[in-house]
N, C-alpha and C positions, 0 to 999 in steps of 0.2 A: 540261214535261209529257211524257207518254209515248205515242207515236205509232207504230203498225203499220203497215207499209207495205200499201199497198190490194192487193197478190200475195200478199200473208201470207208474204212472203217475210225477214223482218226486223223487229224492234220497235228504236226509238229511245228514248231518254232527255236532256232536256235541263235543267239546273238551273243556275245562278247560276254553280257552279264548274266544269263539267263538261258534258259530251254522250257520251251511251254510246249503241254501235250495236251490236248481236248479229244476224248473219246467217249463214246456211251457213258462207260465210267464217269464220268467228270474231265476236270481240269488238274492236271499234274504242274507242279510247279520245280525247278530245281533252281536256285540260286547258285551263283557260285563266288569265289572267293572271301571277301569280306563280307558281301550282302548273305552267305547263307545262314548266320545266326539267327541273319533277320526274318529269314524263310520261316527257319524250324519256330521262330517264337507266333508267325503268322499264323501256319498251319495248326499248333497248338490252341491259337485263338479261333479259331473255325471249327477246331474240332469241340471244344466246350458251347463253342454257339449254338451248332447242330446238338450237342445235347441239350442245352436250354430249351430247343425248338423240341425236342423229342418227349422231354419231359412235361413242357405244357400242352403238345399236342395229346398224350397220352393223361395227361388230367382232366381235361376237357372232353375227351367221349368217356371217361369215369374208368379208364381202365390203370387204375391206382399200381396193381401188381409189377405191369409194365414201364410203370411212371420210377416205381422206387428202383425195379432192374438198373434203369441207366445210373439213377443217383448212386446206387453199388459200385458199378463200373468206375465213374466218375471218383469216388473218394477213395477207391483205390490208388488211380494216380497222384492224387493229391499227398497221401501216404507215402510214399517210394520217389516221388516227385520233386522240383523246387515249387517255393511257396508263389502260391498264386493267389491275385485279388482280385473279386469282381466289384467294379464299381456303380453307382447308378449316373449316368452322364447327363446332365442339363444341356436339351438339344440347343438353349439359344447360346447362350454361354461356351457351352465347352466344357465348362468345371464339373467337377466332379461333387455331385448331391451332399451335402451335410445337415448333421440332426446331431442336436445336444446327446453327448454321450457316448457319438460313434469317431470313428476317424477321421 
């Protein structure tokens, strides 16, 4: 069911597959049984987006020091992490961008 928190600081949602939390913070997501692999590989992809957006929005006002922080952050997990790919997407297509010599 979907339940407000009594500060009206947040509203919840809870179903069979799922529990959604939207507060100041953001949006919480929790999957559950089978679909939560799929969760954790989501949030994983949201969380490299947000740095992609962190990292060109800090090259663009030229503030480089703050640009290469996050790229730090970032190849830490990449390190200690499983192997991830970014690809370039062909928005009409779907396919994924190719050029002689790469993947």
């Amino acid at each position: 069911g979907i339940v407000t928190a009594e500060d009206g600081s947040g509203v919840s949602v809870t179903t069979k597959h799922a529990s959604l939390a939207v507060s100041a913070e953001g949006l919480e997501i929790d999957l559950k049984g089978d679909l939560k692999k799929y969760g954790d590989q989501a949030k994983t992809g949201i969380l490299w987006a947000k740095r992609i957006r962190e990292i060109s929005t800090n090259f663009a006002a030229g503030d480089i020091d703050k640009a290469f922080e996050t790229i730090k952050e970032g190849i830490k997990d990449l390190i200690v992490g499983n192997e991830m790919y970014l690809y370039l997407i062909d928005e009409l297509t779907g396919e994924p961008v190719r050029a002689d010599g790469w993947p």
